[in-house]
DOLUMGU-793154 format. One record per atom (N, C-alpha, C): residue number from 1; residue in three letters; atom name; x, z negated, y. Coordinates in steps of 0.05 Angstrom, whole numbers, plus 5000, padded with zeros to 4 digits. Example, Ala and Ser with C-alpha at 12.3 -4.5 7.8 and 13.67 -1.06 7.14 Angstrom:
2
node pos=1 code=ala site=N X=5264 Z=4844 Y=4886
node pos=1 code=ala site=CA X=5246 Z=4844 Y=4910
node pos=1 code=ala site=C X=5264 Z=4844 Y=4934
node pos=2 code=ser site=N X=5257 Z=4858 Y=4955
node pos=2 code=ser site=CA X=5273 Z=4857 Y=4979
node pos=2 code=ser site=C X=5258 Z=4843 Y=5001
END
This chain:
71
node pos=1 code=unk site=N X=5016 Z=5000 Y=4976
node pos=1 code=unk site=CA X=5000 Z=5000 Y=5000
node pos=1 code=unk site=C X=5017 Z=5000 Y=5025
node pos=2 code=unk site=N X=5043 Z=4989 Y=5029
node pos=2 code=unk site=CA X=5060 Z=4983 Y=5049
node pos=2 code=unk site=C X=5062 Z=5011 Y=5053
node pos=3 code=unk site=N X=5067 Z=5031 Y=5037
node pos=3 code=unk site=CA X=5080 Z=5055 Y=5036
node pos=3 code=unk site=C X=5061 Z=5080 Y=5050
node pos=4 code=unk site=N X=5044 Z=5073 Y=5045
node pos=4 code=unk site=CA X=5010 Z=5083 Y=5063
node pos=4 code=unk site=C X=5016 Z=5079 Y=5089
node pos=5 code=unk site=N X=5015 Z=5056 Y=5094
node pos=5 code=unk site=CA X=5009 Z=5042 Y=5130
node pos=5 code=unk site=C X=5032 Z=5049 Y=5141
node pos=6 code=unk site=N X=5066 Z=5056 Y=5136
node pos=6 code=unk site=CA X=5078 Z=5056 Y=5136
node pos=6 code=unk site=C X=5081 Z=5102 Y=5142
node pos=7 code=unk site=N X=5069 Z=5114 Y=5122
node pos=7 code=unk site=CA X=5063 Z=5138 Y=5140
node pos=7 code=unk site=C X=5039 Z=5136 Y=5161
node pos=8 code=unk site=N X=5023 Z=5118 Y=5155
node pos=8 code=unk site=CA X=4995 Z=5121 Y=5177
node pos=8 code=unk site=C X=5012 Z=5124 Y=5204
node pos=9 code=unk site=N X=5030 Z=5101 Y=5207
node pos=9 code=unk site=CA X=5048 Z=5101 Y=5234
node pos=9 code=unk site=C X=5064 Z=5116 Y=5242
node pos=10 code=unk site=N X=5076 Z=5136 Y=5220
node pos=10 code=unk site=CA X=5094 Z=5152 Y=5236
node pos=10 code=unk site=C X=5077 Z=5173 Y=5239
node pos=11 code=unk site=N X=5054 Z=5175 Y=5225
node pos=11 code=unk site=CA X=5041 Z=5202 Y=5223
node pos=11 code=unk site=C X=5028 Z=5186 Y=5263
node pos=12 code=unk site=N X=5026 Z=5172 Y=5269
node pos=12 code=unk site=CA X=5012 Z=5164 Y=5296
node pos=12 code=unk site=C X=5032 Z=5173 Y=5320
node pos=13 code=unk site=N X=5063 Z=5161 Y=5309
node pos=13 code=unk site=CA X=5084 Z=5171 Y=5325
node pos=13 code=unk site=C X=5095 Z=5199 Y=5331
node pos=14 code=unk site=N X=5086 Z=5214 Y=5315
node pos=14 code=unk site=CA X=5090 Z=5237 Y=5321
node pos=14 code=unk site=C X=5064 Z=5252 Y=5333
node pos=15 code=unk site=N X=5043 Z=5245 Y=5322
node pos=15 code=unk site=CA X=5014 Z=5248 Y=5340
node pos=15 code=unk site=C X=5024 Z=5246 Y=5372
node pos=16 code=unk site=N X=5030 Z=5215 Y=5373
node pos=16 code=unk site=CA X=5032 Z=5213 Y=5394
node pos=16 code=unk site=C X=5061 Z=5229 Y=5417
node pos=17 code=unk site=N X=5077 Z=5236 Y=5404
node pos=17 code=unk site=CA X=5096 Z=5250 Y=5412
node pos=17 code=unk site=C X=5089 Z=5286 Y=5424
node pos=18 code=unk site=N X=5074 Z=5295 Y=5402
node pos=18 code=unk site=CA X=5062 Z=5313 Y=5414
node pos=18 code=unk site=C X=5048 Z=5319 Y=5440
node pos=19 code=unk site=N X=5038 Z=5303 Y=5446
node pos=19 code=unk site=CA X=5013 Z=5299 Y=5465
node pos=19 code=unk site=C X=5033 Z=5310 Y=5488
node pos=20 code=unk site=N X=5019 Z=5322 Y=5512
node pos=20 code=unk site=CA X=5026 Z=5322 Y=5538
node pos=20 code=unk site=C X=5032 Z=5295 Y=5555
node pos=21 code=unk site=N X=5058 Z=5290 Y=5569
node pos=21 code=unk site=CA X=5061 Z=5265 Y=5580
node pos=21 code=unk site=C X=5045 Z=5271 Y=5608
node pos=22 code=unk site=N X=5036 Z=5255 Y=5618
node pos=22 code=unk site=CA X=5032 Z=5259 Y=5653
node pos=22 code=unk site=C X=5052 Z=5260 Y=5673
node pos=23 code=unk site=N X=5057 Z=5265 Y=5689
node pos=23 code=unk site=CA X=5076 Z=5269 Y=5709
node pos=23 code=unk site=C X=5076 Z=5246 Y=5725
node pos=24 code=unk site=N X=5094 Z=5237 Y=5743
node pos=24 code=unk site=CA X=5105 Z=5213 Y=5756
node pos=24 code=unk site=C X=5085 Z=5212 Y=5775
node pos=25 code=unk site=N X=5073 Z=5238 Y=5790
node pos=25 code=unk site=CA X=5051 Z=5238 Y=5812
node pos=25 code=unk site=C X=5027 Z=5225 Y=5801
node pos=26 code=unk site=N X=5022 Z=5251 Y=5780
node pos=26 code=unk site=CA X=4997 Z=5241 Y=5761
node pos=26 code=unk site=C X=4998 Z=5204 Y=5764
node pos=27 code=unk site=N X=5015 Z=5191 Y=5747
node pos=27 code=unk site=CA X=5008 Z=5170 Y=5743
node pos=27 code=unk site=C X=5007 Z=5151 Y=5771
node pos=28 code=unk site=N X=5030 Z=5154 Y=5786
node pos=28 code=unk site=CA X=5028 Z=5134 Y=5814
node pos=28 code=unk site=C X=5002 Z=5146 Y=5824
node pos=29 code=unk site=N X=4986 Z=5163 Y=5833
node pos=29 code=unk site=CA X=4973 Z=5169 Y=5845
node pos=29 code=unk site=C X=4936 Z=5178 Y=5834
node pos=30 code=unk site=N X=4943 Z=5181 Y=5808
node pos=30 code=unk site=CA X=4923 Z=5186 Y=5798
node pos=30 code=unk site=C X=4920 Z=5215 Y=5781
node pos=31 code=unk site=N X=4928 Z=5244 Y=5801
node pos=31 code=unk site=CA X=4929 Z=5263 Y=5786
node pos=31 code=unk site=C X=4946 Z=5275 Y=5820
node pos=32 code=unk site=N X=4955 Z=5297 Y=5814
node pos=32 code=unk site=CA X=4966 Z=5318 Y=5835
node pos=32 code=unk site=C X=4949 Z=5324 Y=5855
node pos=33 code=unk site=N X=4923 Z=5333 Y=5843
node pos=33 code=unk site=CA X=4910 Z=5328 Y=5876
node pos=33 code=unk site=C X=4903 Z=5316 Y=5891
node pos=34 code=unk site=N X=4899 Z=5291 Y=5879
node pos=34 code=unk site=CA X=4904 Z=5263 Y=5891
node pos=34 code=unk site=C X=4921 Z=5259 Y=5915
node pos=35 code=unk site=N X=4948 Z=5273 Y=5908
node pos=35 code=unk site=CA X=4965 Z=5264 Y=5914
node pos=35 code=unk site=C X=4961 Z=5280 Y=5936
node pos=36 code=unk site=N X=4956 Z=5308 Y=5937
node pos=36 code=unk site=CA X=4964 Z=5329 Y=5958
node pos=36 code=unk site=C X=4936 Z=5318 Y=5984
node pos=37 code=unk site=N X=4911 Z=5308 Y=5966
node pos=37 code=unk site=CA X=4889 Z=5305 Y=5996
node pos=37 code=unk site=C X=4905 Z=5282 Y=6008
node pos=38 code=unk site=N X=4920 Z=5260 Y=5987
node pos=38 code=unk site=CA X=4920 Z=5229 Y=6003
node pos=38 code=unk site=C X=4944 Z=5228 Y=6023
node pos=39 code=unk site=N X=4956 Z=5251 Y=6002
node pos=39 code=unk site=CA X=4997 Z=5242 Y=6021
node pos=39 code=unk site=C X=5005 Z=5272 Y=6036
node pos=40 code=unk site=N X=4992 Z=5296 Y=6036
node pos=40 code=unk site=CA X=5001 Z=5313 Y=6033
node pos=40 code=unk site=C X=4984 Z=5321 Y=6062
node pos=41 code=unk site=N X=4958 Z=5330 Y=6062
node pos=41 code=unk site=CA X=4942 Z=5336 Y=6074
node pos=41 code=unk site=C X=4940 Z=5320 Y=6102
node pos=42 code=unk site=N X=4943 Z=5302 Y=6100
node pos=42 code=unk site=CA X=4947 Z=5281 Y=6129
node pos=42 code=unk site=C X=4975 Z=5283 Y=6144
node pos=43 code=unk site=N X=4987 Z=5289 Y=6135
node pos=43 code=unk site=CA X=5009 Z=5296 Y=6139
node pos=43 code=unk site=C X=5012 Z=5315 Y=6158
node pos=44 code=unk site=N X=5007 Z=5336 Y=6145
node pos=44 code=unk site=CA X=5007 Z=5362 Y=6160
node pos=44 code=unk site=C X=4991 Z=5363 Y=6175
node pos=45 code=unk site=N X=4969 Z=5350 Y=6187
node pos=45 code=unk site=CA X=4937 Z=5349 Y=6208
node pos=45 code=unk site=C X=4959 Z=5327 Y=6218
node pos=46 code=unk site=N X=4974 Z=5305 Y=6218
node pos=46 code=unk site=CA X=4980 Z=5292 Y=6242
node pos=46 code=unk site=C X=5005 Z=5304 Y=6252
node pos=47 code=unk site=N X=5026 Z=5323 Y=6240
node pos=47 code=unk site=CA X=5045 Z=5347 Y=6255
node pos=47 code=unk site=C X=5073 Z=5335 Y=6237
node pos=48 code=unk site=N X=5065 Z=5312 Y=6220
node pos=48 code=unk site=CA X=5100 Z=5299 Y=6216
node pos=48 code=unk site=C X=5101 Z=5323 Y=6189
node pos=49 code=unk site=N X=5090 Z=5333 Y=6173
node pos=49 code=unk site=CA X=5098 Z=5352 Y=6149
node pos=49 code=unk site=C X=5088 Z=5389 Y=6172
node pos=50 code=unk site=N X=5112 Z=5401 Y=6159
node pos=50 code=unk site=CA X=5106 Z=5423 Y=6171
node pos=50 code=unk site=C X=5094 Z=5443 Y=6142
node pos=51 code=unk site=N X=5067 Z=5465 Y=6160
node pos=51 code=unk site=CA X=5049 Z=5469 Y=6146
node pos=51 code=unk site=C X=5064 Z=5490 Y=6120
node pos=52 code=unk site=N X=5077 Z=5501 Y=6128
node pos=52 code=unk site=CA X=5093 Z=5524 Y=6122
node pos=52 code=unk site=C X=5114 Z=5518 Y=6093
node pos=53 code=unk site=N X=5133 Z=5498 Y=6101
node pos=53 code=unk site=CA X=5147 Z=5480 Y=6079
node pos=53 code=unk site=C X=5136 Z=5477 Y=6054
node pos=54 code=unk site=N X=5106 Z=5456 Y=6066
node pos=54 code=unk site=CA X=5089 Z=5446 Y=6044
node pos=54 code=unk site=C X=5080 Z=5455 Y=6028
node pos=55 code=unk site=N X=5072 Z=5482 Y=6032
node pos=55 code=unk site=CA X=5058 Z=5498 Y=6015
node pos=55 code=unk site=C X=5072 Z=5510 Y=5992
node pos=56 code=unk site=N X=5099 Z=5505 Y=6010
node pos=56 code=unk site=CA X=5128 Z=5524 Y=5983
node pos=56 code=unk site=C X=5130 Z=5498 Y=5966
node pos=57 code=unk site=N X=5130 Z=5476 Y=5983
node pos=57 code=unk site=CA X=5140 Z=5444 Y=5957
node pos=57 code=unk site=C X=5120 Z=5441 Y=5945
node pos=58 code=unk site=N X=5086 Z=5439 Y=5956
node pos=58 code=unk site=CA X=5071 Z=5432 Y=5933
node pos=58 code=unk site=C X=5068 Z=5463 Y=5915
node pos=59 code=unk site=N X=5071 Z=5487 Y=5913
node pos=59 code=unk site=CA X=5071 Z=5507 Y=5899
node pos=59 code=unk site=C X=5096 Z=5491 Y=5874
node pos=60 code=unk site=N X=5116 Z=5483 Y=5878
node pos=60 code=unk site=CA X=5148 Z=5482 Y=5872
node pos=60 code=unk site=C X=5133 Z=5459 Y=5851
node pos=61 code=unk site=N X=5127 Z=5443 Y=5856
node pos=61 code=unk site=CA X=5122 Z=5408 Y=5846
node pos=61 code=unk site=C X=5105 Z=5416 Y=5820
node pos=62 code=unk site=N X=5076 Z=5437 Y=5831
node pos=62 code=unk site=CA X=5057 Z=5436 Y=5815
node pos=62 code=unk site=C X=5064 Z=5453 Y=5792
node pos=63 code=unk site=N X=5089 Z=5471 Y=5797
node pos=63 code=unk site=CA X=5097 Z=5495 Y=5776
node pos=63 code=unk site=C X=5118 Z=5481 Y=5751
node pos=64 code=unk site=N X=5126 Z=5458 Y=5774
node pos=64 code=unk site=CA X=5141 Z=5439 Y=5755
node pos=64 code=unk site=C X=5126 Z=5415 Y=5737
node pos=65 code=unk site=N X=5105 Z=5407 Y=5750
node pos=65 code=unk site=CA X=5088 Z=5385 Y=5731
node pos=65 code=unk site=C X=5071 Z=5405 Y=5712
node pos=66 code=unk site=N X=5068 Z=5430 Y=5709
node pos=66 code=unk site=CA X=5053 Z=5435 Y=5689
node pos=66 code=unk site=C X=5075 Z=5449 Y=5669
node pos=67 code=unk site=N X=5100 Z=5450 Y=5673
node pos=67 code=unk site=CA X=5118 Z=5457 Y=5650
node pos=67 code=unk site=C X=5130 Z=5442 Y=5650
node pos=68 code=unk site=N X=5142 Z=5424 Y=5663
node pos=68 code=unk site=CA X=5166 Z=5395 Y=5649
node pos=68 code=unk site=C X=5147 Z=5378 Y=5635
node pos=69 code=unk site=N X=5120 Z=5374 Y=5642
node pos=69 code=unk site=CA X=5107 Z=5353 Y=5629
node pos=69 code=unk site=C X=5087 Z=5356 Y=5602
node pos=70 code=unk site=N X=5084 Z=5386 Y=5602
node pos=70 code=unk site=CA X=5060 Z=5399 Y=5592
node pos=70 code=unk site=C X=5067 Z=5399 Y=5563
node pos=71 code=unk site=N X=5094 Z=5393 Y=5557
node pos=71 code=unk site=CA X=5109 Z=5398 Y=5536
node pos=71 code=unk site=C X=5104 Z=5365 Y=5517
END
């Protein structure tokens, strides 16, 4: 029976290894868009982020959270 429960768990660890991790934004903030209305968007409407930049970093960030993490 040890020998059972003993694959149940790795069969879980590798389950769980598979899975997609969330990204650093995702989790501090909730998900990416989260992040772009709460930190991103105010930013650029009070003049301290320039509109132009932003659009290349959040393009850059979001191209990177769905292939570094997706894996």
């Amino acid at each position: 029976m040890a020998g059972i429960r003993a694959l149940q768990k790795r069969m879980a660890r590798l389950e769980d290894a598979g899975k997609p991790k969330p990204s650093l934004i995702a989790l501090w903030y909730g998900s990416f868009d989260a992040w772009v209305e709460g930190q991103i968007l105010p930013g650029i409407m009070d003049g301290s982020l320039d509109c132009a930049d932003m659009v290349i970093v959040v393009a850059a960030l979001r191209s990177w959270e769905g292939g570094a993490y997706a894996r």
